[in-house]
Each structure stands twice: as structure tokens, then as C-alpha cells.
C-alpha positions in Angstrom: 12.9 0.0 13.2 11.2 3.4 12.2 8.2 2.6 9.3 6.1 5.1 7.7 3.1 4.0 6.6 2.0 6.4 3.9 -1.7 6.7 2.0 -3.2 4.4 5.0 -6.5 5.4 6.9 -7.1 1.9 8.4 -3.8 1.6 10.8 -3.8 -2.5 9.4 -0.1 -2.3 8.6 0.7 0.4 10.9 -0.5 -1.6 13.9 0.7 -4.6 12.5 4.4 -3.2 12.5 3.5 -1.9 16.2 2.5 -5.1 17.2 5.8 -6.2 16.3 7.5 -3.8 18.2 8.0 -1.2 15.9 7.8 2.4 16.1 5.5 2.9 13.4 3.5 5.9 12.2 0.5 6.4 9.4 0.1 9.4 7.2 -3.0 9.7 4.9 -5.7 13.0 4.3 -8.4 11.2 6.3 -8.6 10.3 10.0 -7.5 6.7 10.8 -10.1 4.3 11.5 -7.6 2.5 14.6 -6.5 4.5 17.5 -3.1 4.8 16.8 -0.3 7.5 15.9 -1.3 8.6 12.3 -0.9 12.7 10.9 -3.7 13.9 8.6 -1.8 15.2 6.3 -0.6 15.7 2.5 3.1 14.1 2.4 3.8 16.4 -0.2 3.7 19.4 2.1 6.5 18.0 4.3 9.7 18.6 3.8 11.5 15.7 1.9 14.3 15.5 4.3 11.7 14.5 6.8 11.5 10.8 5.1 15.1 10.3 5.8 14.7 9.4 9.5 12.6 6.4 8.8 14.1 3.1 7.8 11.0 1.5 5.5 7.8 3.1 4.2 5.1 1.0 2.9 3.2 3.5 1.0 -0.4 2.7 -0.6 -1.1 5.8 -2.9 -4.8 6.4 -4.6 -5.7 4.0 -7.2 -8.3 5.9 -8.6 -6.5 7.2 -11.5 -3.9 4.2 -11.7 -6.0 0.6 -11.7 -6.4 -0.8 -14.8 -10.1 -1.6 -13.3 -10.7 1.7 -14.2 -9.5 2.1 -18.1 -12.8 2.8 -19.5 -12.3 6.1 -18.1 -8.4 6.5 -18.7 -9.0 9.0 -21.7 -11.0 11.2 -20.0 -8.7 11.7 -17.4 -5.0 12.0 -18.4 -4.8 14.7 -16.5 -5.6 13.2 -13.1 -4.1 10.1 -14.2 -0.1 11.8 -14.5 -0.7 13.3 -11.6 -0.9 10.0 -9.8 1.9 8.8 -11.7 4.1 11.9 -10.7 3.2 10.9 -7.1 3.9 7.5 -7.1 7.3 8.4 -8.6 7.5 10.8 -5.7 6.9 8.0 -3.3 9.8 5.9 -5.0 12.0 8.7 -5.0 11.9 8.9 -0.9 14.9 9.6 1.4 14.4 6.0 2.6 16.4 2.9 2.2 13.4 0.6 1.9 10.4 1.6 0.3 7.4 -0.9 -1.2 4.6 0.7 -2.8 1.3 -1.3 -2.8 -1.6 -1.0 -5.6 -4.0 -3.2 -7.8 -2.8 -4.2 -10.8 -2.3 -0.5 -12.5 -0.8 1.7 -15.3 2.1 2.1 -13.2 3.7 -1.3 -14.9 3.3 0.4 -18.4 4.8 4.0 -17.0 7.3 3.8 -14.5 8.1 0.0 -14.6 6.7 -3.4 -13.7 6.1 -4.7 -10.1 8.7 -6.8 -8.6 5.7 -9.3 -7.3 2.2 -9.9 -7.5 0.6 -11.2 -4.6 -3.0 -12.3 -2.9 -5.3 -12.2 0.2 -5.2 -16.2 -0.1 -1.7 -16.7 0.1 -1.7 -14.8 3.9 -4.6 -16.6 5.2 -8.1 -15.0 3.6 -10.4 -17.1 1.1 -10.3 -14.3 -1.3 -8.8 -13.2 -4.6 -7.2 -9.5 -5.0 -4.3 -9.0 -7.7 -2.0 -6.7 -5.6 1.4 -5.4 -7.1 4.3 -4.3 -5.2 6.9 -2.3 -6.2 9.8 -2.7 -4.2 13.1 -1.1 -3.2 15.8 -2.9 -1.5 12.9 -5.5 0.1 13.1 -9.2 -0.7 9.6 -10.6 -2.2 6.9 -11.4 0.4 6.8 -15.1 1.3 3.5 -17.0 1.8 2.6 -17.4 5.1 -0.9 -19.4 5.2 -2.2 -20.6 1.9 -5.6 -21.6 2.1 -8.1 -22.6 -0.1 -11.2 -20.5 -1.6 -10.9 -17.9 -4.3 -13.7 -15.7 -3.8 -13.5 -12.3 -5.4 -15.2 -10.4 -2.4 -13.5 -6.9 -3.0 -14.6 -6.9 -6.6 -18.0 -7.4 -5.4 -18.3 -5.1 -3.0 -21.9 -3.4 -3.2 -22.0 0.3 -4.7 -22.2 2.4 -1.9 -20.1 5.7 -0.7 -17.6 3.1 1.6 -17.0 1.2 -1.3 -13.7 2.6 -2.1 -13.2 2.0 1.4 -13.5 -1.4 1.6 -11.7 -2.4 -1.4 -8.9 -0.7 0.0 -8.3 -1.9 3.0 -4.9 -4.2 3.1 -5.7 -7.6 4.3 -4.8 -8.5 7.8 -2.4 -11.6 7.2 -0.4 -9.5 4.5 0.0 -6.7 6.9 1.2 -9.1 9.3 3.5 -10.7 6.7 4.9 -7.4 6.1 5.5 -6.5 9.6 7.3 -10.5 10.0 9.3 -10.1 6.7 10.3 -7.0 6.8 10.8 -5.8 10.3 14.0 -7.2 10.3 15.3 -5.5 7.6 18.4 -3.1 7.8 19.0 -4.7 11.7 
């Protein structure tokens, strides 16, 4: 199976789709932070019928302007914040037959439409809470894999610092591997 993994710097889901045995590629504006193929890049600037060769993107676009985390600030940013929302429509609107789109919970339930599933860290093996929507397109929900106790809400603690955003971003290991397990099969 061909994935494109779009809006990822860490090469988590990428690899974990590699290590699967899938040809598997990551697209994002920063370097990746795991050796690995990725393209710094804006997926915007490449030509749309370039999408149609892959056969699932997981795609994990900006939260910045979309998490409801962040609504104290919503009105002083409508502008930024439609731009996201025209991207993420973008994203859905790919030449690809399965597409999920990944975020926090966000004001892309109340503009485009609600997630098909909400899952968390603790349901794929990490003692940790993080809401995490996904919007889904011709994917069956994600299953559970290893459901463990502990519901520590690490990534909303994360200390201020300039790798903040980084670290609350990162998708956690077990649901990469989930999504690499439940949904490298699909479409074979």
C-alpha cells in the first residue's frame, strides 16, 4: 500500500506504516525528526493529481487556529482560523480513496462536520489522556489495541517552552502502530 503521511515532522506514523511493510512517505514544512523518506514541502504547491497515486493519507494539519484549547483567542483570529479550515477541507477533498484527518478536539466539528471517532493515548497502550478526533473517509473506526490503566493529562501539562507545540503534537506510538495494523490492509 502507498500512504502519505501529510503535516508529520516526527516520522511516528510514517515508520510505523514502514514497519509494516508499506511504502510510506511524510510531507510537512519542517525537517523530520526520524531518518526516513519525508519532502519539506507545502502540499498545496503540488499538483493535486499527485495525491492520486497513494492509496491512504493520514494527514495531521496545524491545530493552532482549529483546537478549541485555543478559543480565548478565536476572535482575534478569524482570519487565520478559515484559513485552516479551507485546508483541512483541502485535505478531505484529496484524490485518495482513504483519507483520515487527525486533530484535538477542534472547530472543525462545528464547520465542516463532526469526527467519525474520538479516541485516546490510553486505549493504544500509554497512561495518558489526549482527546483526539478523526475524521475519516472510507476507514472503519480504530479499534483498541492495549487499554491500560492511568489517565494522566501529560500533553496538557507540557512546560512552556519553544518545543512545546512540539511535544503536544507528536502522535503516540501505539496509535501509530494501530493505524499502520488497521488500516494497512485496506483496499488489498
Amino acid at each position: 500500500m502507498k500512504v502519505a503521511v501529510i503535516c508529520e515532522f516526527s516520522g511516528r506514523v510514517r515508520e510505523a506504516f514502514r514497519a509494516a511493510g508499506h511504502d510510506a512517505i511524510s510531507f510537512d514544512l519542517l525537517e523530520t525528526e526520524q531518518p526516513g523518506p519525508h519532502q519539506i514541502v507545502d502540499i498545496q504547491d503540488i499538483p493535486f493529481d499527485y495525491w492520486k497515486q497513494f492509496d491512504l493519507a493520514i494527514c495531521h494539519p496545524p491545530c493552532t487556529y482549529l483546537a478549541v484549547s485555543g478559543a480565548r483567542w478565536f476572535k482575534d483570529r478569524m482570519p487565520e482560523q478559515a484559513e485552516a479550515l479551507d485546508f483541512v477541507r483541502y485535505l478531505m477533498s484529496l484524490p485518495i480513496d482513504h483519507i483520515s484527518i487527525e486533530n484535538p478536539v477542534s472547530v472543525i466539528s462545528s464547520y465542516i462536520r463532526r469526527p467519525d471517532q474520538i479516541i485516546q493515548p490510553w486505549q493504544f497502550g500509554h497512561g495518558e489522556t489526549k482527546k483526539t478526533c478523526l475524521w475519516l473517509k472510507n476507514l472503519p473506526l480504530l479499534q483498541p489495541t492495549n487499554i491500560v490503566e492511568g489517565r494522566k493529562g501529560k500533553v496538557h501539562y507540557e512546560s512552556p517552552g519553544p518545543d512545546r507545540w512540539k511535544n503536544r503534537s507528536r502522535t503516540y506510538k501505539g496509535i501509530a502502530e494501530a493505524m499502520a495494523a488497521q488500516w494497512g490492509s485496506i483496499g488489498k
